[in-house]
C-alpha positions in Angstrom: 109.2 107.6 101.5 107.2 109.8 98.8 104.5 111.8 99.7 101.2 112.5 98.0 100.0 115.7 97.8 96.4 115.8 97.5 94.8 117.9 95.2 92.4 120.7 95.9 89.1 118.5 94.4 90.5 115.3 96.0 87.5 114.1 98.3 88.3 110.7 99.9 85.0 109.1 101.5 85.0 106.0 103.8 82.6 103.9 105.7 83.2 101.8 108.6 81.2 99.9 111.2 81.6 100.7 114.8 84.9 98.5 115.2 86.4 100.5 112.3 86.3 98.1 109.5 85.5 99.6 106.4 82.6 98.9 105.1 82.5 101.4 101.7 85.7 103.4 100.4 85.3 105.7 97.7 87.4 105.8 94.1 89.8 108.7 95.5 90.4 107.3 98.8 91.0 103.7 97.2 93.6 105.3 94.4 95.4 107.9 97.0 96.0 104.8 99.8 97.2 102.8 97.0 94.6 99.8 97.6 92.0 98.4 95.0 88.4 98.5 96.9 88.3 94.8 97.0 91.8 95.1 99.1 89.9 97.3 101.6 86.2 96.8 102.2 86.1 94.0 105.3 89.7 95.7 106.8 90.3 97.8 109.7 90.7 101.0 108.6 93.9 101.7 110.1 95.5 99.5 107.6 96.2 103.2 106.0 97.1 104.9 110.1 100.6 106.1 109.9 103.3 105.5 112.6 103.7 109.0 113.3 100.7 109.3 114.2 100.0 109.8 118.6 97.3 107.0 119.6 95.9 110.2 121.4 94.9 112.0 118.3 92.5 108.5 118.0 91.6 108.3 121.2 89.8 111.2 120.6 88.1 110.6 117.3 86.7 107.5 118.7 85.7 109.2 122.2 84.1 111.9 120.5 82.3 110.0 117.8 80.9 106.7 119.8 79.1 110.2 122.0 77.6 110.6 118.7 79.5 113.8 118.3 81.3 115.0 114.6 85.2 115.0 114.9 87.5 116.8 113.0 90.8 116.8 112.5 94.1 116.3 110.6 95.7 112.9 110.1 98.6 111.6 108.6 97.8 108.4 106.9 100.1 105.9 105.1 99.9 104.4 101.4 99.9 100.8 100.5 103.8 101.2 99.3 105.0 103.2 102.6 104.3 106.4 101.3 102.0 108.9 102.9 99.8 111.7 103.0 97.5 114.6 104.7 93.9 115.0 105.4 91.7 117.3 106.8 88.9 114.8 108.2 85.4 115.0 109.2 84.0 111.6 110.7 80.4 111.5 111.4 78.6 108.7 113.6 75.6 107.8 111.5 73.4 104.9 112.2 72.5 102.1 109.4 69.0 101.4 109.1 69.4 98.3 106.7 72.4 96.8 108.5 71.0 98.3 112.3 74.3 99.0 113.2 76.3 102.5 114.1 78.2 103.3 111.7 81.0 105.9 111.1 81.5 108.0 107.6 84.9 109.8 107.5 85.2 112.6 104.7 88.4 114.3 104.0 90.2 116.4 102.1 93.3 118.2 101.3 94.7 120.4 104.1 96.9 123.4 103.7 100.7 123.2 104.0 100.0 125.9 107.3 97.5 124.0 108.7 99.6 120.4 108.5 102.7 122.4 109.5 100.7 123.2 112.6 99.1 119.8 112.9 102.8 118.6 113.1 103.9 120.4 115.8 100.6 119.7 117.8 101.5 115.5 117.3 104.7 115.9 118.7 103.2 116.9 122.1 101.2 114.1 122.0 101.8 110.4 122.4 
């Protein structure tokens, strides 16, 4: 399947609550994935996680960000029409005054070819 390359000013921005439904997706995440917002907000967000993706790599976002702790990372995520693409990601537990919920913004952008290279050969240690 095709990938998409971000480009260097692409900034994709999502909000989810603390089960990972997404709450708020910005205009670059909603046109890279493929999906219209409307086709996202109320969805868990890994309708976009990618197959080749290790559940470890998760495991540790959530572990690390339900502490309260910022997690970053690279991630392989998939496009509406099988496709894919890389991200550098920040996620960053925040909690919702209006909603009193915890709630977890994920901020990403493009990675270098090195550093998904090396992210690739990290995953397939993982499972």
């Amino acid at each position: 399947m095709q990938e998409y390359i971000l480009k260097n000013d692409d900034f994709l921005v999502s909000q989810t609550d603390e089960k990972g439904t997404i709450l708020f997706a910005n205009d670059d995440f909603c046109k890279i994935a493929g999906y219209k917002l409307d086709e996202l907000i109320g969805k868990p967000h890994n309708i976009v996680r990618h197959s080749d993706m290790p559940r470890a790599a998760f495991k540790d976002l959530w572990d690390t960000v339900k502490e309260g702790k910022v997690w970053n990372g690279y991630v392989k995520n998939k496009t509406k029409d099988g496709g894919h693409y890389w991200v550098y990601a920040t996620v960053y537990p925040m909690y919702n005054e209006v909603m009193r919920q915890k709630t977890y913004m994920s901020c990403r952008r493009k990675p270098s070819k090195e550093e998904i290279e090396a992210a690739q050969q990290l995953y397939k240690t993982l499972r």
